[in-house]
N, C-alpha and C positions, 0 to 999 in steps of 0.2 A: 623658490626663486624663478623658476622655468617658467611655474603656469603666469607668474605675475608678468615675463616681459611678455609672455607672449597675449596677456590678457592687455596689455597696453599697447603694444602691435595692432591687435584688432581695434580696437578702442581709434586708434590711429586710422585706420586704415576705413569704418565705419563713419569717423567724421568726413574726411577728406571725400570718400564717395557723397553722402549726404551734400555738401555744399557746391562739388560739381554739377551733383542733378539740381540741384536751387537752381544753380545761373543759368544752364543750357533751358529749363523752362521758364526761365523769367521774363525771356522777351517775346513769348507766343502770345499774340495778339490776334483780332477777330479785325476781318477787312472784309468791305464790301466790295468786288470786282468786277471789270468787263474781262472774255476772255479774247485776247488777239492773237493766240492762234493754240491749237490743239492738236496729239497725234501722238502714239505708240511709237516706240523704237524700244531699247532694252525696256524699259519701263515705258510709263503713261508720264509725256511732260505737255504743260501748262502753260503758255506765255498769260500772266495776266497785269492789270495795271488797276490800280486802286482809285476809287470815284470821289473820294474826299478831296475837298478844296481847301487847301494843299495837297497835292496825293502824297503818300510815304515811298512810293514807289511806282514807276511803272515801265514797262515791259519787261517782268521779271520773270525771267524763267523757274517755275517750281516743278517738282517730282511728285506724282501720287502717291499714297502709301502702297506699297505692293499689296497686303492683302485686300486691298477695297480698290485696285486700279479699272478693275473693267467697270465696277459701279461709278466711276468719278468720271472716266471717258464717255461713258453713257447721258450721266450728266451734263457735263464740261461740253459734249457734241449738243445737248440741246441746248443749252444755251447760248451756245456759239451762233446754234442756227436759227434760234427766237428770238435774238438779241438783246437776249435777259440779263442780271447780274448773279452772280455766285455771290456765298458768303464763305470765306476760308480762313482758318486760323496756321498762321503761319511764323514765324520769325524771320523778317524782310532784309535783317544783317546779314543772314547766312546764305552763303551762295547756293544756289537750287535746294531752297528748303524743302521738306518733304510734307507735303498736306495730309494729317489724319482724319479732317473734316473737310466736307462741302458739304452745302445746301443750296438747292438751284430758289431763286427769291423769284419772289410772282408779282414783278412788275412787269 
């Protein structure tokens, strides 16, 4: 009788994680950006604003992922100062999402 609640406990507890991780990545989308301004403080933040006509967003402040923050300021400064676009995948609901990707775009 033990192992069975506690095998439906987990069973429980297995689903419920599963379907939280579904939603919190479901609305990671890929945006093409200009960046409006850039600069370390605890972390590496991002103001950027999205180039689609409609934008989804802009002047959103995002967080870089910590372990790739100095590669994204590296980036993030050159484009700032080429006046290139980023590519970032983000979810734009969430207040200062945090970017696991950038890609500086060679326009």
């Amino acid at each position: 009788m033990k192992t069975k609640v506690i095998t439906t406990i987990l069973g429980i507890v297995f689903c419920a994680a599963f379907l939280c991780a579904t939603h919190a990545s479901a609305d990671l989308a890929w945006y093409t950006c200009t960046i409006d301004r850039i600069g370390p403080a605890n972390t590496v933040y991002v103001m950027v604003s999205d180039t689609a006509q409609p934008p989804a967003f802009t002047r959103k402040w995002c967080k870089c992922s910590e372990g790739l923050k100095n590669q994204m300021l590296a980036v993030g400064l050159t484009a700032f100062t080429n006046g290139q676009t980023i590519s970032i995948r983000i979810d734009p609901a969430v207040s200062y999402p945090t970017i696991n990707n950038m890609y500086l775009n060679g326009d």
